[in-house]
N, C-alpha and C positions, 0 to 999 in steps of 0.2 A: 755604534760608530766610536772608535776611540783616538781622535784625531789627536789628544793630548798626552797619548801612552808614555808613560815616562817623563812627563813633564813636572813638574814646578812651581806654580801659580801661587803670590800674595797678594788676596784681596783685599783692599783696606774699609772700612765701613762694611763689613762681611755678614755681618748678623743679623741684620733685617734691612726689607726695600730691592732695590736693584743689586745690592752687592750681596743676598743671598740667592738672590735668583742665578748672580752668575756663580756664586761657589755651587748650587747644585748642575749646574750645566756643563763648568769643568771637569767637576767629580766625576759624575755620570760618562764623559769622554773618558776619561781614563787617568786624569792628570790629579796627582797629590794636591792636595789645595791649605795653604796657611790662610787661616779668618783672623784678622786682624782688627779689633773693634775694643771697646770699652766698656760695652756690654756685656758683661760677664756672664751673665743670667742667659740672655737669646743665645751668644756665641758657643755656649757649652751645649744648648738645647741642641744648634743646628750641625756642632761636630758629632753630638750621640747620634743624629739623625742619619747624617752622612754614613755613619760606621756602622750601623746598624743595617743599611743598606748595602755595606758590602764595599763600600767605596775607601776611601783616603781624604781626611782633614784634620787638619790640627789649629784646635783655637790658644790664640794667643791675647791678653789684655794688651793693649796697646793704646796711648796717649800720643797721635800723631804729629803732635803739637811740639813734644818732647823728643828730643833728637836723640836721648842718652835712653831714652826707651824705644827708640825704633832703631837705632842699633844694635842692642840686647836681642831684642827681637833678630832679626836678620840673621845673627848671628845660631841664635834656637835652630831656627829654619834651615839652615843650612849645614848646622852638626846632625839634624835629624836626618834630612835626605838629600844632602850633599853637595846641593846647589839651588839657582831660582833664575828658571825662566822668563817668568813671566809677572811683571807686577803692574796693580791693577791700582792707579789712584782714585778709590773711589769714594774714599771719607769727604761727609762734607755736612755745614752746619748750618742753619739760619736763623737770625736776629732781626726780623724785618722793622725798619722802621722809616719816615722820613729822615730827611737830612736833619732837620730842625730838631726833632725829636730823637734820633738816634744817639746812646750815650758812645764815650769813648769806650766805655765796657764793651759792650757791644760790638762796637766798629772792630776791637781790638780781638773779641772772641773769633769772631771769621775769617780772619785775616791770619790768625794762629793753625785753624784747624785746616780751611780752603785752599791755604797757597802755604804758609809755611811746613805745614804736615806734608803737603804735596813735595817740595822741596827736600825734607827729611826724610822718606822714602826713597824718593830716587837716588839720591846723591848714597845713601847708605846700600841701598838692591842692587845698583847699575856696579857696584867696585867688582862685584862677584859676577855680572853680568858683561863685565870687559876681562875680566881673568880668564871666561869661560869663550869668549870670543862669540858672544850673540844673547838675545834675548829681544823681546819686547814689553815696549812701556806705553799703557795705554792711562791717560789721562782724564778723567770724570769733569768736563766745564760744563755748558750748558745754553740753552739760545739768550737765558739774561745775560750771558757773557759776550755775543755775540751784537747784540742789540736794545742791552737795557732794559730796566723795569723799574715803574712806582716804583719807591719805599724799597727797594734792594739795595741802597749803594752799598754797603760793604758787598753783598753777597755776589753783585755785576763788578765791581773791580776782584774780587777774586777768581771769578770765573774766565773776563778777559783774562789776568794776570797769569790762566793756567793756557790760555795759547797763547801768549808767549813764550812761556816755560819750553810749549810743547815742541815750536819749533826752531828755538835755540839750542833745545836737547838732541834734535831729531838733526840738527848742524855738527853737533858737537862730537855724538856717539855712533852715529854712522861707521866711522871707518875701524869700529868695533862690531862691525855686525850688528847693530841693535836698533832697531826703527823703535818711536816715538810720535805716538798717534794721539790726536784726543776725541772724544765724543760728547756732543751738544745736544742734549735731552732736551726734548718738549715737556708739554704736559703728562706727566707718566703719575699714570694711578697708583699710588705707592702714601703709606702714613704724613707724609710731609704735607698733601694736601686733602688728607680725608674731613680735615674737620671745614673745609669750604661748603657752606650752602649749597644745596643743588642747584637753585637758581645760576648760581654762579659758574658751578660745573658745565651747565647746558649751555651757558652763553662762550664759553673758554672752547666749547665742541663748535660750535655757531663760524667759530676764527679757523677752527682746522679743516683743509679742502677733504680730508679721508672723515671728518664729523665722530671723532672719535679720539680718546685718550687713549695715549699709549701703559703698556703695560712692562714690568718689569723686566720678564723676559724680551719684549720687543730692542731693551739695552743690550742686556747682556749676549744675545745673538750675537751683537754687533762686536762686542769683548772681544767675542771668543773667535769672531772672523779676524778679527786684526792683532790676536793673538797666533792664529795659526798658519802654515806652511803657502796657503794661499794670495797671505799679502805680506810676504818678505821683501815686493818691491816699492809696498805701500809706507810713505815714513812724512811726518811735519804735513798730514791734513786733520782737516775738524770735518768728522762725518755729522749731520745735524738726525736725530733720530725723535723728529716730533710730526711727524703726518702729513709736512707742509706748509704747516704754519709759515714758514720764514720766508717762500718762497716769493 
């Protein structure tokens, strides 16, 4: 199936978790894929990987945080193959702490990479995606953003803070052809939360009605629907992709 022939696609956080899953799922469709990560070491592993496959990606260092590096970037991407379809905000960081205990470092790490990064992507993707007269921006928030958690405040005001973004953009860039979507992860089996106790794990399954963690791929599915030709009339919703939980 190559639903992305000819496409586009920057992922950001691309190098491991959910945003490698969706650069293999694009590739695999047919669509060139820029890995955007800081990861220098995984992002190189998973462009050989990609290439050796037969497919299209090119890893880029990128500090999302940094806007004079995510327009360098942009810029790569688009002297290579021409243009960008599709970009994918999907970098993201956490600092858990209480309020009490969380420092300003901290507060200020998240808020850099989660919303500001997120911010400094689009505003630098989208000029080349209203030249072009279309694209889409799919946006990484999450159910803490949606309904809080313990010990997240930075990481629940960034995640709210990204549907906002989402359907401000999704107001704004519309009559350029470009829908702006986000997606709210549940519990997804991914390094962020390997080092949880299993005790803890079974009891997080206990809250989900499917009794089950979702899986990387079960995101990036979702990507690459609201990336493709099927939801061009879809723009300014939060699909929740956690089993239930929220319901």
């Amino acid at each position: 199936m190559n639903r992305f022939q000819n496409k586009v696609v920057v992922i950001t956080g691309g190098a491991a978790g959910i945003g490698k899953a969706a650069v293999e799922k694009f590739t695999r469709e047919g669509a060139a894929v820029a890995i955007w990560d800081v990861n220098e070491a995984m992002g190189k592993e998973l462009e050989l990987l990609i290439l050796n496959e037969g497919f299209v990606a090119k890893f880029i260092k990128v500090n999302t945080a940094k806007y004079e590096e995510v327009e360098r970037a942009t810029h790569n991407v688009i002297k290579q193959f021409g243009k960008i379809d599709v970009l994918i905000n999907n970098a993201g960081i956490t600092r858990d702490a209480t309020l009490q205990k969380m420092t300003a470092e901290n507060w200020q790490q998240v808020l850099d990479v989660n919303l500001t990064g997120v911010f400094n992507c689009t505003k630098a993707v989208s000029a080349n995606m209203i030249e072009n007269n279309g694209g889409a921006i799919i946006n990484t928030s999450s159910i803490v953003g949606l309904y809080g958690n313990y010990g997240q405040s930075n990481y629940a005001a960034t995640k709210s803070g990204v549907i906002g973004l989402t359907k401000t953009w999704a107001r704004e860039l519309g009559k350029h052809n470009i829908t702006v979507n986000a997606v709210a992860p549940g519990f997804i089996a991914t390094a962020m939360i390997a080092t949880i106790p299993a005790k803890v794990i079974e009891a997080m399954k206990e809250k989900i009605p499917l009794r089950k963690l979702g899986t990387p791929d079960d995101v990036a599915n979702v990507y690459c629907f609201l990336a493709s030709k099927e939801a061009t009339f879809i723009s300014g919703t939060v699909i929740s992709v956690d089993g239930g939980l929220t319901i």
